[in-house]
MARMARLO-654082 format. One record per residue (C-alpha): residue number from 1; residue in three letters; chain; z, y, x. Coordinates in nm, 4 decimals. Layout:
N
[NUM; ALA; A; [Z; Y; X]]
...
//
This chain:
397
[1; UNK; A; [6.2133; 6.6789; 9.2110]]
[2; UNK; A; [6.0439; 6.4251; 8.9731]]
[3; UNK; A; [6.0047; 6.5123; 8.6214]]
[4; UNK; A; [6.0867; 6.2560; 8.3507]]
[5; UNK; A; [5.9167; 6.2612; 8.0214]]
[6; UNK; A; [5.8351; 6.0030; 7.7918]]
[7; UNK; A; [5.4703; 5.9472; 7.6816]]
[8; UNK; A; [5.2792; 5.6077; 7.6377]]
[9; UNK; A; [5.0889; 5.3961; 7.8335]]
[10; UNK; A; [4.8147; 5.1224; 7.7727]]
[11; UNK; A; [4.9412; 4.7123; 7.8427]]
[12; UNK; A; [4.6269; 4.4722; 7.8395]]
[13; UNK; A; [4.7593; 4.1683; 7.6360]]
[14; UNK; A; [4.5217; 3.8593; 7.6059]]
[15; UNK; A; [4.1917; 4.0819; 7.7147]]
[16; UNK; A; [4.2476; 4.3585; 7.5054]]
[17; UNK; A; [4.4620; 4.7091; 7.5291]]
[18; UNK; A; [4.7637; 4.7248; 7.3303]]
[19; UNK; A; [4.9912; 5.0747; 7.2841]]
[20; UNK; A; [5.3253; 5.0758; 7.4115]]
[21; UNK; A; [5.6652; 5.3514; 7.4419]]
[22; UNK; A; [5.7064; 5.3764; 7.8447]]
[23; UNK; A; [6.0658; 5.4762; 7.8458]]
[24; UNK; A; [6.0852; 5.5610; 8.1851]]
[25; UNK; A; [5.8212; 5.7792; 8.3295]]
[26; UNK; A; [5.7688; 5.8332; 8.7530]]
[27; UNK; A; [5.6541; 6.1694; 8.8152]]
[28; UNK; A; [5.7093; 6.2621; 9.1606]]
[29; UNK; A; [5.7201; 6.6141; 9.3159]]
[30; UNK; A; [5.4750; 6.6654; 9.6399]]
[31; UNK; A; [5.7863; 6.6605; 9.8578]]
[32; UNK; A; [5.9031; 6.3127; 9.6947]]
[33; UNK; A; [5.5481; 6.2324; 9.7450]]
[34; UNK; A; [5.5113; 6.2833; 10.1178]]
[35; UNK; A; [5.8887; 6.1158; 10.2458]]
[36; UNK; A; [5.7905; 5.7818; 10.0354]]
[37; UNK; A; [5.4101; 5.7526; 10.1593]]
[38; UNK; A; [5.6184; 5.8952; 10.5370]]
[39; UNK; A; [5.8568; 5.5390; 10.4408]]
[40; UNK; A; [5.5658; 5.3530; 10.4161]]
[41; UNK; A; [5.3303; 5.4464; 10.6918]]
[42; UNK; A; [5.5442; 5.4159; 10.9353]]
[43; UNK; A; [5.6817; 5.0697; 10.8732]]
[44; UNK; A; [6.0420; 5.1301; 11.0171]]
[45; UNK; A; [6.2384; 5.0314; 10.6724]]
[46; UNK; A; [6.3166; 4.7192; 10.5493]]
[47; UNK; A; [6.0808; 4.5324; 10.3129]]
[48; UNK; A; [6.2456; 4.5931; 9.9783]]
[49; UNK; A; [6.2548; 4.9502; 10.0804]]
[50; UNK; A; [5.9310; 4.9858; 10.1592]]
[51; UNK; A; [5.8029; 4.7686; 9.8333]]
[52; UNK; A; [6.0283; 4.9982; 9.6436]]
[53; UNK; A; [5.8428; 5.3374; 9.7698]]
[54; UNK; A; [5.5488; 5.1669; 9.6806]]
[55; UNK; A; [5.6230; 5.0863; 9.3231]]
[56; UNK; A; [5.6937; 5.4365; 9.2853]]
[57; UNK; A; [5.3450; 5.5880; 9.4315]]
[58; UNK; A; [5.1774; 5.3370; 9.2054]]
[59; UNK; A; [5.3867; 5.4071; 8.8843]]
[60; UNK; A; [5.3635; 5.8133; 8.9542]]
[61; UNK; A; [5.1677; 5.9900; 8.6478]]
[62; UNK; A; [5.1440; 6.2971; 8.8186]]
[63; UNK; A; [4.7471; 6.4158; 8.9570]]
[64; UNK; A; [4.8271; 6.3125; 9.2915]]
[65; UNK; A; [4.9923; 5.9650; 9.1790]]
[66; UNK; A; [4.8490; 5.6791; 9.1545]]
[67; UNK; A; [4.9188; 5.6503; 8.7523]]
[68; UNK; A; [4.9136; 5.2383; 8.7810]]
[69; UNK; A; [5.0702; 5.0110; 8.4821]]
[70; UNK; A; [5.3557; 4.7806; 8.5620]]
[71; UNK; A; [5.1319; 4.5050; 8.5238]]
[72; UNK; A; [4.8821; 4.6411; 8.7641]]
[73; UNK; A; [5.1562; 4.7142; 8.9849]]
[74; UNK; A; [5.3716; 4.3564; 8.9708]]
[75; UNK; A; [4.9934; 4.1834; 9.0018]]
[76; UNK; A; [4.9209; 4.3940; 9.3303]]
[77; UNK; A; [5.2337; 4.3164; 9.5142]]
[78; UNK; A; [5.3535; 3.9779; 9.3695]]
[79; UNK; A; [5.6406; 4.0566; 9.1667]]
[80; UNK; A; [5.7354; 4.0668; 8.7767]]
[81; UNK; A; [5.7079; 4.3428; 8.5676]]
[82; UNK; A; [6.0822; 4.3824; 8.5051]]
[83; UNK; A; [6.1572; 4.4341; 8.8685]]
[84; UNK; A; [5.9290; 4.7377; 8.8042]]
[85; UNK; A; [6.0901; 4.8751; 8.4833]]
[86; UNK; A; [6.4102; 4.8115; 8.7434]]
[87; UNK; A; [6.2723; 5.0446; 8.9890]]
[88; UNK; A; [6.1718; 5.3344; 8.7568]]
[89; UNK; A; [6.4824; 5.3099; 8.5678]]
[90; UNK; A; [6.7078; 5.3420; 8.8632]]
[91; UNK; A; [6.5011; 5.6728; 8.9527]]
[92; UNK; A; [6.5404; 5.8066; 8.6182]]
[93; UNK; A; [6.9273; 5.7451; 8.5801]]
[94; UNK; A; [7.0149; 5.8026; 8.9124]]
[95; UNK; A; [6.7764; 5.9224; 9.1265]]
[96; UNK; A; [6.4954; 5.8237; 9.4447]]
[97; UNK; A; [6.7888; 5.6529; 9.6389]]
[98; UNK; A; [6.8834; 5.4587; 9.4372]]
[99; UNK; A; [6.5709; 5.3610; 9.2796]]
[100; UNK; A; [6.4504; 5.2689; 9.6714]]
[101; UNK; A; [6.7789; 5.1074; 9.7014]]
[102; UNK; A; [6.8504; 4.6852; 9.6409]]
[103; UNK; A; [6.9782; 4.6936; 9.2940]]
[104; UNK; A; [7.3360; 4.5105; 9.3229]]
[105; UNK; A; [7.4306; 4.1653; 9.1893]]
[106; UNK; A; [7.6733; 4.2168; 8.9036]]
[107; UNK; A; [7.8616; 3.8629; 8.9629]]
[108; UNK; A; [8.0616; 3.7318; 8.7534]]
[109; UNK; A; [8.3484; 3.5129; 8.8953]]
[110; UNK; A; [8.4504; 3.2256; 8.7039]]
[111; UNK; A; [8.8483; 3.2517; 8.7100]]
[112; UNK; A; [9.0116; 2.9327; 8.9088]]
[113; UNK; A; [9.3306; 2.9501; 8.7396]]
[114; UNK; A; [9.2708; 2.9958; 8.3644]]
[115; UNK; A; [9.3420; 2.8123; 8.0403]]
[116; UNK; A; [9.4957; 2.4968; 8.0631]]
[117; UNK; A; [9.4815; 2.5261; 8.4677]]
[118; UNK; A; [9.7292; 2.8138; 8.4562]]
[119; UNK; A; [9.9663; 2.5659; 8.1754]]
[120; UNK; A; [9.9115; 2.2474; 8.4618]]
[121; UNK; A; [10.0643; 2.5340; 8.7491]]
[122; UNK; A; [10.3457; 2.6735; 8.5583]]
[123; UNK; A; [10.5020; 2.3168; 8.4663]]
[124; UNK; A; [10.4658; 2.2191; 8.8079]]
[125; UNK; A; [10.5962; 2.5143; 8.9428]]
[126; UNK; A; [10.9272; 2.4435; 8.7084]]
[127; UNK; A; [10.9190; 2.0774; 8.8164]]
[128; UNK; A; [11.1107; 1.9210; 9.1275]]
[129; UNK; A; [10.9494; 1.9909; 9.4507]]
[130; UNK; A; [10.8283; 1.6991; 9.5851]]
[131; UNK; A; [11.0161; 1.5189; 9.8473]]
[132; UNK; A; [11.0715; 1.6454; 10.2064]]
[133; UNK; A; [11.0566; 2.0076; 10.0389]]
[134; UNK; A; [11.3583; 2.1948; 9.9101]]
[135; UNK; A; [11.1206; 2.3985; 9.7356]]
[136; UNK; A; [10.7551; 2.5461; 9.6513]]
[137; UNK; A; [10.5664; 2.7219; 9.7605]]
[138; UNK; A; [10.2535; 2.8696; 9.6880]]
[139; UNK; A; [10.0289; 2.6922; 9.9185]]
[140; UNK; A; [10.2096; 2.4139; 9.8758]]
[141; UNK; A; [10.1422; 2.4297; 9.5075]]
[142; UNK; A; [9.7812; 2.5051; 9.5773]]
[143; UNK; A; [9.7607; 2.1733; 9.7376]]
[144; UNK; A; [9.8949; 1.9528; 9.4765]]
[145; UNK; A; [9.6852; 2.1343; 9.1737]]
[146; UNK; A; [9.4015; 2.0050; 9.3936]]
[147; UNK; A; [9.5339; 1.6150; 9.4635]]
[148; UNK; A; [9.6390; 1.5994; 9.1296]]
[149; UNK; A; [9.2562; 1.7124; 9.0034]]
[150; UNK; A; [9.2836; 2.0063; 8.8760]]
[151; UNK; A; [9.0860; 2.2345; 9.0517]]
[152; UNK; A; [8.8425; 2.1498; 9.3850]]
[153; UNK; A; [9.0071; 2.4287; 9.5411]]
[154; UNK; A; [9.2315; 2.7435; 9.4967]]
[155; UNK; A; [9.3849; 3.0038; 9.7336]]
[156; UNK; A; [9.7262; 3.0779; 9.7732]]
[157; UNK; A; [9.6283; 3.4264; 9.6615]]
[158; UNK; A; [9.5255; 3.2992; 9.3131]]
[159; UNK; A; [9.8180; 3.1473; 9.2911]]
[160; UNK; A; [10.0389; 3.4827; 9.3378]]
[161; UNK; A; [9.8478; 3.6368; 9.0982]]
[162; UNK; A; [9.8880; 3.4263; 8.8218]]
[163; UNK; A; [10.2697; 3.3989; 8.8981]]
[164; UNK; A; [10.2718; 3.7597; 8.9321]]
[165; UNK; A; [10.1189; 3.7817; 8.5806]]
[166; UNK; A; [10.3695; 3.5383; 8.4240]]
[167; UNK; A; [10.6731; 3.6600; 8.5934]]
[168; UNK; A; [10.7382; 3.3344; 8.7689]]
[169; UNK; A; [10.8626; 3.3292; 9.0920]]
[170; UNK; A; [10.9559; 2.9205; 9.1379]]
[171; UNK; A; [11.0186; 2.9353; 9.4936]]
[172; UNK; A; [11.3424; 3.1210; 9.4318]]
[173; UNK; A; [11.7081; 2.9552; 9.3517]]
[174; UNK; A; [11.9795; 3.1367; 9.1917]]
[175; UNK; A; [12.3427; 3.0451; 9.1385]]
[176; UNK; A; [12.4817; 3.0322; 8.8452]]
[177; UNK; A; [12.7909; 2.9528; 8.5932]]
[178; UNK; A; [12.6362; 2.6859; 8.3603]]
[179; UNK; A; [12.8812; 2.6064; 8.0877]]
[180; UNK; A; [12.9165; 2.2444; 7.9081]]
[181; UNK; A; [12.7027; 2.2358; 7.6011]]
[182; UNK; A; [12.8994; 2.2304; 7.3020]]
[183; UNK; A; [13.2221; 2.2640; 7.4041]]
[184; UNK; A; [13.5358; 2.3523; 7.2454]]
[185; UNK; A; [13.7719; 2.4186; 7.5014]]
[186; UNK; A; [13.4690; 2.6470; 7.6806]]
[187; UNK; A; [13.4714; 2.8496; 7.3723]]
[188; UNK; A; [13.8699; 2.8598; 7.2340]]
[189; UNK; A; [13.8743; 3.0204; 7.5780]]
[190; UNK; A; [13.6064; 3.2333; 7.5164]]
[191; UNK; A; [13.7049; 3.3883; 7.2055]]
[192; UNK; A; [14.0688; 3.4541; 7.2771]]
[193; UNK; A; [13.9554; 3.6347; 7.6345]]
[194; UNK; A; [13.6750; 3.8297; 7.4077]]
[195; UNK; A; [13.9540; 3.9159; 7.1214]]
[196; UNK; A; [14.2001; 4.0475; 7.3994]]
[197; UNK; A; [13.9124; 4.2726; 7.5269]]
[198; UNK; A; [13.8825; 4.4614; 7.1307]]
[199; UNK; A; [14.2508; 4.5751; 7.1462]]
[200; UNK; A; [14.3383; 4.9830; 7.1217]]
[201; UNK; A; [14.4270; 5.0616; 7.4367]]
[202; UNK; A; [14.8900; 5.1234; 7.4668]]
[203; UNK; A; [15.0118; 5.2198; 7.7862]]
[204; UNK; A; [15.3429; 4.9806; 7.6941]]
[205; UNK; A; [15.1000; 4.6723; 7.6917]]
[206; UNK; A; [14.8032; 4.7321; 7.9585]]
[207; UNK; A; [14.5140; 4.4795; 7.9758]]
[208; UNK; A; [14.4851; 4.3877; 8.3331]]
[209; UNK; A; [14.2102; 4.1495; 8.5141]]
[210; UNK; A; [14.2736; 3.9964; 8.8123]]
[211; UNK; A; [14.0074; 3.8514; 9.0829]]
[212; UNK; A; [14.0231; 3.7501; 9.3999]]
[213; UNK; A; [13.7476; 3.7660; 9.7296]]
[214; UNK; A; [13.7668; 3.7450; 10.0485]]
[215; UNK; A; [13.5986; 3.9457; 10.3476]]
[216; UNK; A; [13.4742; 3.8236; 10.7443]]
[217; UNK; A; [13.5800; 4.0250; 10.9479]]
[218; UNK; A; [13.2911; 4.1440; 11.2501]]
[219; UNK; A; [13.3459; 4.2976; 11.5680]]
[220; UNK; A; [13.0612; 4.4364; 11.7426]]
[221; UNK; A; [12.9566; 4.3025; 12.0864]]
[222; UNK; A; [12.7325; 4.6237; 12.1741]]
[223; UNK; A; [12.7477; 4.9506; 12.0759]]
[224; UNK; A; [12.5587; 5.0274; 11.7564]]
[225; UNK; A; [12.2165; 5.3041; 11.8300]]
[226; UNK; A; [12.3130; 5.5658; 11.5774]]
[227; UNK; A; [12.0202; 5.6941; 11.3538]]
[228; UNK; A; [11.8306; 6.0040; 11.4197]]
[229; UNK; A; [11.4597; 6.1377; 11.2588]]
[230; UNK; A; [11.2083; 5.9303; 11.2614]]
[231; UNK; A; [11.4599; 5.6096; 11.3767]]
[232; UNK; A; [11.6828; 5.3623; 11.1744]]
[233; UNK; A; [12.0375; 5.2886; 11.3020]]
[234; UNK; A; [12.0353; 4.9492; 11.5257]]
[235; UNK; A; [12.2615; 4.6885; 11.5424]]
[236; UNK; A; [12.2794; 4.3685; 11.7843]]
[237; UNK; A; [12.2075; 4.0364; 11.6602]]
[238; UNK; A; [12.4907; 3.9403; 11.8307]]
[239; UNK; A; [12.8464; 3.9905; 11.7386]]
[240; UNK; A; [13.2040; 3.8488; 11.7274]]
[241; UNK; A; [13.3793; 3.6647; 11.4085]]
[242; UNK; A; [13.7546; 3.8563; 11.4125]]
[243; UNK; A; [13.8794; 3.6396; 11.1052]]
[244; UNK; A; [13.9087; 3.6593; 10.7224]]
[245; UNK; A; [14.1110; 3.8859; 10.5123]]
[246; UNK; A; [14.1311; 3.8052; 10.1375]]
[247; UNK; A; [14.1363; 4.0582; 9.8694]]
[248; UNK; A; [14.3270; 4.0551; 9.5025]]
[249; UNK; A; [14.1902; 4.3080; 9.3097]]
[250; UNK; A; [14.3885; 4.4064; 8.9626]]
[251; UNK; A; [14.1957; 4.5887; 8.6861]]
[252; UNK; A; [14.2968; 4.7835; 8.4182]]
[253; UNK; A; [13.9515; 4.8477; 8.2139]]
[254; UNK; A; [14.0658; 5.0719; 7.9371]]
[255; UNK; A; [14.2320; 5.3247; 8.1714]]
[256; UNK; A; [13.9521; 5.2746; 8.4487]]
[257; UNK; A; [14.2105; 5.2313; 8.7384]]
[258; UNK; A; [14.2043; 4.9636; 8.9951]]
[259; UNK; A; [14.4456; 4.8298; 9.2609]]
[260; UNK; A; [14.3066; 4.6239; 9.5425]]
[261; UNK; A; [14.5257; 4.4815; 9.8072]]
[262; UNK; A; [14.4051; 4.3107; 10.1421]]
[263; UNK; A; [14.6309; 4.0003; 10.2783]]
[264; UNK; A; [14.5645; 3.7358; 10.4933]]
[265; UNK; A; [14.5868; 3.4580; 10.2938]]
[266; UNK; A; [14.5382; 3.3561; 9.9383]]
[267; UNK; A; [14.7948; 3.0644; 9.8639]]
[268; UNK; A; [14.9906; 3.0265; 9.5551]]
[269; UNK; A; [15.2767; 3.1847; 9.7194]]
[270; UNK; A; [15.0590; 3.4953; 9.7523]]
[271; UNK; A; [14.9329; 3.4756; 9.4608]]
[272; UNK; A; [15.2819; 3.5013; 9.3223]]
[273; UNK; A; [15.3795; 3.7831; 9.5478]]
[274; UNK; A; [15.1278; 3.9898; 9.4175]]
[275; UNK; A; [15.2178; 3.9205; 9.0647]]
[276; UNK; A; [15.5259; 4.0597; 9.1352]]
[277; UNK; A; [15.3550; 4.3913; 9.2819]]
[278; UNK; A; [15.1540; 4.3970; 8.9606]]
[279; UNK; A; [15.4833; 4.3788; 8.7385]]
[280; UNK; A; [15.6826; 4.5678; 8.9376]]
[281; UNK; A; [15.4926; 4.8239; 9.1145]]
[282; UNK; A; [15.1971; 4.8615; 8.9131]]
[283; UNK; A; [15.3243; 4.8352; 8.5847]]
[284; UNK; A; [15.7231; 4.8626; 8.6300]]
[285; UNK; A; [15.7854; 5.0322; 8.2630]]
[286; UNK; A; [15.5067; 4.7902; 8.0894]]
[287; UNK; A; [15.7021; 4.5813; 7.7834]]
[288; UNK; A; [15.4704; 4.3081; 7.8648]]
[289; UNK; A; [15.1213; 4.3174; 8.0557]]
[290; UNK; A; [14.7930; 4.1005; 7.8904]]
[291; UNK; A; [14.6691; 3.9421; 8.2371]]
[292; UNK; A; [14.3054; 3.8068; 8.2141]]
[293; UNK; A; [14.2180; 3.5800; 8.5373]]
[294; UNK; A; [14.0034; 3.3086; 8.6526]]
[295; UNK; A; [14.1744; 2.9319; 8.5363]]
[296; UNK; A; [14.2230; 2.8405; 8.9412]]
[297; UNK; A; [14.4858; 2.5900; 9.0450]]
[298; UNK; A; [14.7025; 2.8582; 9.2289]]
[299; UNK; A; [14.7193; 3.0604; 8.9260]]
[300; UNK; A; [14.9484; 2.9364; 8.7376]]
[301; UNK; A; [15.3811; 3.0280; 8.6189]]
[302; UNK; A; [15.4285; 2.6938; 8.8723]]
[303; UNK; A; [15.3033; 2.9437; 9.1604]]
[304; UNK; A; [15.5614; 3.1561; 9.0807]]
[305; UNK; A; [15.8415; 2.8717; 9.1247]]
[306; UNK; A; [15.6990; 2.7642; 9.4806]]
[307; UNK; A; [15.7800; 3.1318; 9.6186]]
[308; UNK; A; [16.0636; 3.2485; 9.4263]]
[309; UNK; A; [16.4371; 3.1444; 9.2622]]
[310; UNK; A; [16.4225; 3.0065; 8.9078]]
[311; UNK; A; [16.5378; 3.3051; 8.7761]]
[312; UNK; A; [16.3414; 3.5982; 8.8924]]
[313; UNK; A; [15.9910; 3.3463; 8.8706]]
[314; UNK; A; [16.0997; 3.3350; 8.4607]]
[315; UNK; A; [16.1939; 3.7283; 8.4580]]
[316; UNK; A; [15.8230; 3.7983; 8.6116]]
[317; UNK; A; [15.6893; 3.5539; 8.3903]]
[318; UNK; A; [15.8126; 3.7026; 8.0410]]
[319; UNK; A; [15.6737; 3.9881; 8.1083]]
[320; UNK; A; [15.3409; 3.8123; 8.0975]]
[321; UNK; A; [15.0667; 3.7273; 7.8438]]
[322; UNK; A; [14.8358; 3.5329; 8.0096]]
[323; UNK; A; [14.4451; 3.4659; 7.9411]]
[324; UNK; A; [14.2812; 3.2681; 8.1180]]
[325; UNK; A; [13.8615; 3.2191; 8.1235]]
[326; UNK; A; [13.7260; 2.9560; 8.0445]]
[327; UNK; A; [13.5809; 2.6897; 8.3035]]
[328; UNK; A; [13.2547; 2.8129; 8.4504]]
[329; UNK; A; [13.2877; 3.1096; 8.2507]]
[330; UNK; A; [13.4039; 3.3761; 8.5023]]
[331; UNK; A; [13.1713; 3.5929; 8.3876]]
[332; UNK; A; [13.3690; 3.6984; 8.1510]]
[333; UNK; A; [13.6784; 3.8265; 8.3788]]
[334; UNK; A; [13.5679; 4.2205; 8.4407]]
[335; UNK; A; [13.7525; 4.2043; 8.7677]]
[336; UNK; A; [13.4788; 4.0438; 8.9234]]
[337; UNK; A; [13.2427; 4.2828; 8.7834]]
[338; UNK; A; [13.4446; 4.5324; 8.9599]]
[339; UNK; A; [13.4493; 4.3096; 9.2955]]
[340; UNK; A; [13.0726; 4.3142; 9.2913]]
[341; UNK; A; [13.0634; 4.6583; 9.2903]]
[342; UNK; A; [13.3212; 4.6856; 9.5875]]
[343; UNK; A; [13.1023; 4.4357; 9.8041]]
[344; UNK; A; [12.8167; 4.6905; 9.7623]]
[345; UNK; A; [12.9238; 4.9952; 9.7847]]
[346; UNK; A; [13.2135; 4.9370; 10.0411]]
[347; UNK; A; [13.2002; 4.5812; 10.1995]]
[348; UNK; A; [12.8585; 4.5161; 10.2590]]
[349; UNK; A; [12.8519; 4.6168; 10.6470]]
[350; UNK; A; [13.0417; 4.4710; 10.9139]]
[351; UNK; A; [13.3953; 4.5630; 10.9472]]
[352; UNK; A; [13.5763; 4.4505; 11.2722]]
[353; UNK; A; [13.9328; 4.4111; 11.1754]]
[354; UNK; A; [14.2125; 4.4432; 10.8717]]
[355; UNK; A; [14.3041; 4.7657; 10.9568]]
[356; UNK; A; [13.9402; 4.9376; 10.8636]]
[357; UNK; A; [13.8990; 4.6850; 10.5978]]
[358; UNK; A; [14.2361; 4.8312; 10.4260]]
[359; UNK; A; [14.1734; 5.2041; 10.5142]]
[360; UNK; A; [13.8008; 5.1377; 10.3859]]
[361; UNK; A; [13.8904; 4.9664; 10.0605]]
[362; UNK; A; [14.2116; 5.2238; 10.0018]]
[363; UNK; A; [13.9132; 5.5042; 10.0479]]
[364; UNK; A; [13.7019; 5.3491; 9.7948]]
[365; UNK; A; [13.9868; 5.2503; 9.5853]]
[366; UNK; A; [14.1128; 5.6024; 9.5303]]
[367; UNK; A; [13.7140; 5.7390; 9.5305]]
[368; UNK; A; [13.6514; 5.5062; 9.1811]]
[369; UNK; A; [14.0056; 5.5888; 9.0422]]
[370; UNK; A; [13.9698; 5.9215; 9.0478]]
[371; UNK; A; [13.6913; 5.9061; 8.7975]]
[372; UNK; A; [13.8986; 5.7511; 8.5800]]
[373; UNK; A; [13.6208; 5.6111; 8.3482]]
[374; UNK; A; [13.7025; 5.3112; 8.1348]]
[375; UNK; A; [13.4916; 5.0136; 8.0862]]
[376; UNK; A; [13.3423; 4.9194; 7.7677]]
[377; UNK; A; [13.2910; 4.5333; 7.7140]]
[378; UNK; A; [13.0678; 4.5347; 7.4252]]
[379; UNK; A; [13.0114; 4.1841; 7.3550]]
[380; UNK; A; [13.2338; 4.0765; 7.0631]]
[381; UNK; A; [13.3160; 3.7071; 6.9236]]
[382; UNK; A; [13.0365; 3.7545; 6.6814]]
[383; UNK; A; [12.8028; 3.8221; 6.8974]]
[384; UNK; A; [12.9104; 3.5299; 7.0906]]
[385; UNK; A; [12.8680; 3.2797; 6.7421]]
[386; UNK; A; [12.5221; 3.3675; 6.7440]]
[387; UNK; A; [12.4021; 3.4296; 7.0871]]
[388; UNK; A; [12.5680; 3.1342; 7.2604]]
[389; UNK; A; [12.5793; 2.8806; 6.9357]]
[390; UNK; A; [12.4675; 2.6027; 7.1373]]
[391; UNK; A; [12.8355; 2.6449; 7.3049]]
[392; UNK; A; [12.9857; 2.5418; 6.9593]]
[393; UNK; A; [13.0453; 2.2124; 6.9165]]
[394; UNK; A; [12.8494; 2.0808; 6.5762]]
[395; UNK; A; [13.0884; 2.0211; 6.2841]]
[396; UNK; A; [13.0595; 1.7002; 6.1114]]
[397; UNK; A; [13.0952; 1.7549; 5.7347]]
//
């Protein structure tokens, strides 16, 4: 193998000899010797190869090398000096083939997308997409950055990237409850739904929510391929609508017990029917129930009127203090936290008919009661004062 040791060579500058540190010194074992001058003679590797090998012989300070300085060297075969220090430094550091190797390009991309490029995609990214689009996307976005100027060119890639670095994704939509700014009725609501949510819990005066969904009901056309190793269940494409059931779902959060009942419809006269169920059948021996519910149209005492006589509508009535949340604030009703979790974990499949869709819910119904675990609602009114203060209207002093 070659042996490395420094020592110093002569460099003629301007006519004359002047002493300088070789750092990196060839000396080639008779083996190393005889495959280079083998690479040589018989012509068969490419040129840089071959020029390489020869650099080497030259530059070799052993007896049977040819003991040649650079400049000698770079002056014999046309080349500069530092392409030889290249060559004998590769053998040193890491060895003949890579010394007889091409040394590789370090390249240094200049980044599309940086600076005030990457400000001039984010804002229009957040902007309107532009008309006949309902949205971007990213090589629609590429396009534009390049009619508008910015760049000459950029790849939809690039573009992910820098998304994917700021966390943007602008081609995606979500919905969402956007309350007025700076309104009081938003947040009188607010605050009396957040205060009834602090009180101990006392089994004469339950908190209840109440939400309501609804559910489409799917028959299959063909019979589903059940699962088996190494092969997902399949389902047709195709299937059969079999109607909608609607679903009232009463929560009590402090005791962690929920009552969800499936009907076909979900007028005001149902809604009042299943009032009744929650006063009398839920709750029978309650001295008077908190009910926290969504401000709908069909929720209201006048409900109660349309489906029964004056008297028993008033009876159900006093028995109830009613909350309701404020507009675009639904959010806040902890029933429909508790829907949410029914749609995933029971009701996200199809379900052919009422029947399964009541045995179903009953089966998850009873699964989550059993557990018994209250909910916690943590955020308090002052919480609310300083998190949401641009809900509060501005007081003029």
């Amino acid at each position: 193998m070659s042996d490395i040791a420094p020592t110093s060579v002569a460099f003629p500058v301007n006519g004359t000899e002047k002493l300088a540190a070789k750092k990196y010194i060839v000396r080639l074992s008779k083996e190393e010797r005889n495959d280079l001058e083998g690479l040589v003679r018989r012509g068969k590797a490419v040129a840089y190869k071959r020029l390489h090998a020869e650099i080497l012989l030259k530059a070799d300070v052993s007896p049977l090398g040819g003991q040649w300085t650079d400049r000698q060297i770079s002056e014999a075969f046309g080349i500069s000096t530092r392409t030889v220090e290249r060559v004998r430094q590769r053998l040193v550091e890491k060895g003949l083939e890579a010394a007889l190797a091409r040394a590789k390009q370090q390249r240094v991309k200049k980044k599309v997308i940086d600076g005030e490029n990457e400000a001039h995609l984010i804002a229009l990214a957040c902007s309107e997409a532009p008309e006949g689009h309902s949205r971007w996307t990213l090589r629609l976005l590429g396009q534009h950055m390049v009619e508008l100027g910015y760049v000459e060119s950029v790849s939809h890639e690039t573009i992910r990237r820098t998304f994917k670095k700021n966390e943007l994704k602008p081609w995606q939509k979500k919905e969402w409850c956007i309350p007025a700014k700076a309104s009081a009725e938003f947040v009188c609501a607010m605050e009396a739904v957040l205060d009834v949510y602090h009180r101990p819990y006392d089994e004469a005066y339950p908190l209840v929510c109440m939400d309501e969904s609804s559910k489409q009901q799917i028959k299959e056309t063909r019979e589903p391929i059940p699962a088996k190793p190494g092969s997902v269940e399949k389902y047709d494409t195709e299937y059969e609508r079999n109607g909608v059931s609607n679903l009232f779902m009463f929560f009590e959060p402090l005791a962690g017990q929920r009552q969800v009942v499936v009907t076909d419809q979900r007028t005001a006269v149902d809604w009042a029917h299943q009032i009744r169920y929650l006063v009398d059948v839920i709750h029978p021996h309650a001295k008077r129930i908190t009910l926290v519910m969504d401000n709908l149209n069909t929720h209201t005492g006048a409900s109660l009127y349309k489906a029964f006589e004056p008297q028993e509508a008033r009876r159900i009535l006093d028995k109830l203090e009613i909350h309701y949340t404020p507009k675009h604030g639904s959010w806040l009703n902890m029933a429909e936290i508790e829907l949410s979790i029914l749609s995933r974990q029971c009701l996200d499949r199809r379900i052919p008919n009422q029947e399964v869709l009541k045995n179903e819910v009953a089966a998850w119904q009873d699964k989550r009661n059993s557990i018994s675990k209250p909910m916690e609602w943590q955020f308090t009114n002052q919480d609310a004062r300083v998190k949401l203060k641009k809900l509060y209207p501005t007081i003029q002093q």
